[in-house]
C-alpha positions in Angstrom: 287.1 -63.4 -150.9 287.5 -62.4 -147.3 285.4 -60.3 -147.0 282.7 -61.8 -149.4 282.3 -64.4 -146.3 280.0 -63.9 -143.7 281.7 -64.4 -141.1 279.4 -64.3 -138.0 277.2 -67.2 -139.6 280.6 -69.1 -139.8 281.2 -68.0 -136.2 277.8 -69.7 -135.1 278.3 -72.8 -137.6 281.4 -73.6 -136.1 280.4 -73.4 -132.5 277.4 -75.2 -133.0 279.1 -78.0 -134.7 282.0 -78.1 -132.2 279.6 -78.2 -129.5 277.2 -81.1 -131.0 280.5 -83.8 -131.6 281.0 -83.2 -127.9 277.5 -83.9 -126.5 276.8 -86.3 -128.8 279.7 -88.7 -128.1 279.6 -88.4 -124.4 275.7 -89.1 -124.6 275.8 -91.9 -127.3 275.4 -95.0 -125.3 272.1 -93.2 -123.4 271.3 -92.7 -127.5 271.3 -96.4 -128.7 269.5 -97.8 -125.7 266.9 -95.2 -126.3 266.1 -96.0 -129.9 266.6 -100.1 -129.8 264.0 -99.4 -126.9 261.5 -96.7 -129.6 262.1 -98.8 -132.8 261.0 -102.3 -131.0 257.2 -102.2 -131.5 255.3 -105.9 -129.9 252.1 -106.1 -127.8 253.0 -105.8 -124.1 253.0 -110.1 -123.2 255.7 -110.0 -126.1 258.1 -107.4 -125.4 261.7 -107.8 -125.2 262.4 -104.5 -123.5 260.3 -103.9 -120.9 261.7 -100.5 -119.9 265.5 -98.9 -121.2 267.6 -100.3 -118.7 267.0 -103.9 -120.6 268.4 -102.5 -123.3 271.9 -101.8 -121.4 271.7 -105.4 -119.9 271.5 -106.9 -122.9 274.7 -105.3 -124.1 276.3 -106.1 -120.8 274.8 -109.5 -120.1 276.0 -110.4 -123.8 279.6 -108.8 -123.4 279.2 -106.1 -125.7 279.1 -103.0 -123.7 281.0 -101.7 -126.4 278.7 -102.1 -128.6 276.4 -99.4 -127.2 278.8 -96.8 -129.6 278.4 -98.9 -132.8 278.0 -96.6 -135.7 279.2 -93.3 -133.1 281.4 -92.2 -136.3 278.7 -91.9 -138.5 276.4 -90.5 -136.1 279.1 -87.9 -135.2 279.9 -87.1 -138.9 275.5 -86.5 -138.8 275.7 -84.0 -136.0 278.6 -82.3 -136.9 277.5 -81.4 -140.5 273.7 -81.3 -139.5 274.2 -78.6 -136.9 276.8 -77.0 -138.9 274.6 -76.7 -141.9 272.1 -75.7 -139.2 273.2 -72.8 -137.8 275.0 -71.5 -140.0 271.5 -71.9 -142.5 269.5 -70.3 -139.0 272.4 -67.5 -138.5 272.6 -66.6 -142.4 268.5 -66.4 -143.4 268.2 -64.8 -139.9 270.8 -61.5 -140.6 268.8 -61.6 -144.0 265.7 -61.2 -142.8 266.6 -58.6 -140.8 268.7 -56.5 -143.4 265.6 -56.9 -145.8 262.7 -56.0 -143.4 264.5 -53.2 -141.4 263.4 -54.7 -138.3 265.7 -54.8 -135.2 265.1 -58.0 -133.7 263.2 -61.2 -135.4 259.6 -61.8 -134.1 258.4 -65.3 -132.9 256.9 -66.4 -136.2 259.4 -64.9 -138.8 261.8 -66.8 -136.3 259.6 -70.1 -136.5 260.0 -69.6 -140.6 264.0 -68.8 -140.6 264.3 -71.8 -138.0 262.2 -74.1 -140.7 264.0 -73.2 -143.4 267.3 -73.9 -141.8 266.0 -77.1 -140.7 264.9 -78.3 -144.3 268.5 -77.4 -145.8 269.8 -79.8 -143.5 267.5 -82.8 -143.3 268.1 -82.4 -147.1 272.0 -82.8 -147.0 272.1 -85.3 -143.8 269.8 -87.8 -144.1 271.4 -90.7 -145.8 273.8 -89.9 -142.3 270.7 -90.1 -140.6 269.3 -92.9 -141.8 272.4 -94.8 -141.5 273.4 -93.9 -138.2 269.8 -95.0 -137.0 270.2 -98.8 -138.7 273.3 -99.1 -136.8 272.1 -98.3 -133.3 269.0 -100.8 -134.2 271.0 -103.5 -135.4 271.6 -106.7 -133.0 274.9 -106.0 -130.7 278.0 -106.8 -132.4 276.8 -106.8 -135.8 277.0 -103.2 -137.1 278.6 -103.0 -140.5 280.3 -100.0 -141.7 278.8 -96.8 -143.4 278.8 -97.4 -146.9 278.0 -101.4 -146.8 275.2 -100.1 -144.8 273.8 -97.5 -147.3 274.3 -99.9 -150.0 272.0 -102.5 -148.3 268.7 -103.0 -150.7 268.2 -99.5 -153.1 269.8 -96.1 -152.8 266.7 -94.6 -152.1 266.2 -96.6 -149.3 268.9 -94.0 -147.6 266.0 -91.4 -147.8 264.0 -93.7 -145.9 261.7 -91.3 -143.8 262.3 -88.1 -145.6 259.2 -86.8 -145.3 259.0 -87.2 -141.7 262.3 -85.9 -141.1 260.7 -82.7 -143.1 257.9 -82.4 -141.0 260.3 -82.9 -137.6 261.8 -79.3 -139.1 259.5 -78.4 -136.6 261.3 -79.5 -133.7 264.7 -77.3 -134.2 262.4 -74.2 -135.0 260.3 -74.7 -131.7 263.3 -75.1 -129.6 265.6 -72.5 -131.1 262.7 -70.2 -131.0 262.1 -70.6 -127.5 265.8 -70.7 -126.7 266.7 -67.2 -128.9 263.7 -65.6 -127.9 264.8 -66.5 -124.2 268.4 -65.8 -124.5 267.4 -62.3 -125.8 265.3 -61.3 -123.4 268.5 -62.6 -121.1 270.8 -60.8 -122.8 268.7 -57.5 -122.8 268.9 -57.6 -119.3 273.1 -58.1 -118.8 273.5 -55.4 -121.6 271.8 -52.2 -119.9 275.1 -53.1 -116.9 277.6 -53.5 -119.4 279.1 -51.2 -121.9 278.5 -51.1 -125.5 281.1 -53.2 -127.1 283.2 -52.2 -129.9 282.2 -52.8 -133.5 284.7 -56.0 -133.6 284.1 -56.9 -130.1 283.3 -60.7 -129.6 279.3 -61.2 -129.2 277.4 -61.3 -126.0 276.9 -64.9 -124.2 275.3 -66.5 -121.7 276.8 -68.0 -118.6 277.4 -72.0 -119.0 274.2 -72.4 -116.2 271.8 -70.0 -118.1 272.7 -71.3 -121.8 272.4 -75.1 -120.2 269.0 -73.9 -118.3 267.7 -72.5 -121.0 268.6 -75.2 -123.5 266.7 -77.7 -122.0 263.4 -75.9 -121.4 263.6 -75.4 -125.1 264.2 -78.7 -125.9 261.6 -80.1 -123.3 259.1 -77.8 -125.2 259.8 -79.3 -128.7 260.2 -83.0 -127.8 257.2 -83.1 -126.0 255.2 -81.4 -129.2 256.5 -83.5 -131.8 257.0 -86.9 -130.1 254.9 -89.5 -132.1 256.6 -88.1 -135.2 260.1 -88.6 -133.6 259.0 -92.7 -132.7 257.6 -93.2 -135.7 261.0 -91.9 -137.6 262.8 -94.3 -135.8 260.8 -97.0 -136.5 261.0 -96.5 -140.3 264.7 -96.1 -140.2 265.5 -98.9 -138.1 267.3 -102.2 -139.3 265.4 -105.3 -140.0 265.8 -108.0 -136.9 267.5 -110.9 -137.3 265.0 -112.5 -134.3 262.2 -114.7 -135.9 261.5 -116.6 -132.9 258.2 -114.2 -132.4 255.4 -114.2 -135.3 254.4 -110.1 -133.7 258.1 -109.6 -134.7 258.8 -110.8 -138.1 256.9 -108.3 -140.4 259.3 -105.6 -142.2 259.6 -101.8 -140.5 256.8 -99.4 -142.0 258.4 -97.1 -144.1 255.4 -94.7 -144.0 253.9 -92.7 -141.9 251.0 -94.0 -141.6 252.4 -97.7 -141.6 254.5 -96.7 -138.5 251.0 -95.2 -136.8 249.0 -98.2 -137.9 251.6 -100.9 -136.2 251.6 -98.9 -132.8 247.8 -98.3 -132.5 247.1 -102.6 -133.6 250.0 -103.6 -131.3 250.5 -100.9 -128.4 247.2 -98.7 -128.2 247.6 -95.2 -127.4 250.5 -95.2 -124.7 252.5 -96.9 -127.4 252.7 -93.3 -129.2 254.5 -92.1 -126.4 256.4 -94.9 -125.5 260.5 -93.6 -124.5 259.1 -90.1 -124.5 260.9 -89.8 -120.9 264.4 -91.3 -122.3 263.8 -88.8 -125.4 263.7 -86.2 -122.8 266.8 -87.0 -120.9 268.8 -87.4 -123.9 267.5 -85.1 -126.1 267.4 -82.3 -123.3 270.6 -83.1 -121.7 272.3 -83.4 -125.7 270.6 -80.1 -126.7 271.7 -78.5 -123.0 275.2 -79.5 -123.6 275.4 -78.5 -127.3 274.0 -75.4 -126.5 276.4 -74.7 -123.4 279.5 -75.7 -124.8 279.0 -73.3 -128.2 278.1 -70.4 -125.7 281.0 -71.0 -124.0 283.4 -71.5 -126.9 281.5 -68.7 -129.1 284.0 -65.8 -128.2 287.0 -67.8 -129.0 285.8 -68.9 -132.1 285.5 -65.8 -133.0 288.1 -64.6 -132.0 290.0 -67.5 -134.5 288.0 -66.2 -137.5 288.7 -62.5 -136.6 292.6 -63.5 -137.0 291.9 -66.5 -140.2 290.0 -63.0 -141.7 293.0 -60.6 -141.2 295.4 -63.3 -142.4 293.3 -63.9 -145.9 293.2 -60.0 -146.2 296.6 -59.9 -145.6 297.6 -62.9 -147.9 297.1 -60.8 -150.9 299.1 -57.6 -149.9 302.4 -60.1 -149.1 302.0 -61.6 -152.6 301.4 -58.4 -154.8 305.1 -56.9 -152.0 306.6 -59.9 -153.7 
């Protein structure tokens, strides 16, 4: 059973999910001011954010400060079994592919694929977690309900609530791992020609916290900036109904389509509207992505380490019994 596990895919599953919790709690308040401020859409004499930092005086002017984490649990149970799923999907089709086609290395677009794929298997298996998460953060301050009394709001399949825009934001993970792994390897190509070769069970090469954080937020800059519109008009399908009917722009339901979510921003916000937060996306998503990427560089080698030794124990389990 051992050795029927792939163990370098767990390696990279781990890490990754380890190093998502961490960025994404220490980032979450940045998070919910950034998508009450995407998912409000008003023409620009009726807005009640005028820029992110109302968002944070609300909470403060209001007393609920704290209320900037509501619905962190959920959103950390997301990330950790999104990026988990993730890279262990990415790590697995990726040795695969390269077993199958003889190749050495993955070129960019068999790498855009792999990274797609991985992506799909995930949005499929988190997005209820998703979806969830996303009508907590939008809900009014101090008035977030728990997980499952907020997936059993309205229908069951209102969980899938922007499916196929999640699909289509596949493309964001693929462009930014891409750019990262095609970056790291050039990197690493470079600090392997000074170092030894490593033994067969040696931990895996990594970058320094700097360059993994460096290089984590060029590819991230890269993606969000690509796929931006998509990423507003997600939000705006999964956020929660408002509770505020003291403006006639503001009582009409959330599009859930698409298109609906397109249609409402070009009548109420023109053109700039489809960009609106695209520099808050960047700060968080960069400085999220940065520290997700830095912190399971850095922990890489002792996670594998761990699953060296969890591997020699299970192989070993087996001998002790059959002694006995």
């Amino acid at each position: 059973m051992a050795d029927g596990l792939d163990w370098e895919s767990l390696t990279e599953a781990t890490s990754g999910a380890v190093g998502s919790l961490v960025s994404t709690t220490v980032l979450y308040p940045l998070d919910t001011c950034k998508t009450k401020y995407q998912a409000e859409v008003r023409s620009h004499g009726q807005r009640k954010y005028r820029n992110l930092s109302d968002v944070l005086w609300e909470a403060i002017s209001k007393r609920q400060f704290f209320s900037l984490y509501q619905g962190l649990g959920t959103k950390n149970l997301q990330s950790f079994i999104s990026q988990f799923v993730y890279f262990y999907s990415y790590s697995y089709l990726k040795r695969l592919y390269l077993q199958k086609s003889g190749v050495k290395s993955v070129g960019t677009k068999a790498n855009l694929v792999v990274a797609a794929a991985a992506g799909v298997c995930t949005v499929i298996v988190t997005q209820p977690l998703d979806t969830a998460s996303s009508r907590m953060q939008t809900c009014a301050f101090g008035k977030s309900k728990g997980l499952w009394e907020t997936l059993s709001e309205g229908y069951w399949s209102e969980a899938y609530d922007g499916l196929g825009i999640s699909l289509l934001l596949t493309a964001n993970p693929a462009i930014q791992y891409t750019v990262f792994d095609q970056l790291k390897h050039k990197l690493l190509r470079k600090q392997s020609s000074k170092v030894v070769p490593a033994s067969k069970e040696s931990s895996p090469a990594t970058l320094s916290a700097f360059s993994a954080f460096l290089l984590g937020a060029i590819s991230k800059s890269v993606a969000t900036v690509l796929t931006y519109p998509a990423i507003r008009c997600k939000v705006m399908i999964q956020s929660a109904e408002t509770e505020d009917k003291s403006n006639v722009d503001n009582q009409s339901k959330s599009p859930k389509t698409m298109v609906g979510a397109l249609s409402s921003i070009w009548n109420k916000e023109g053109i700039p509207g489809f960009f609106k937060g695209l520099e808050a996306q960047i700060v968080k998503t960069v400085l999220s992505s940065a520290l997700l990427l830095m912190i399971k560089e850095k922990i890489s080698k002792y996670t594998w380490i761990s699953m060296l030794a969890l591997r020699k124990f299970l192989l070993a389990s087996p001998k002790r019994i059959k002694s006995h």
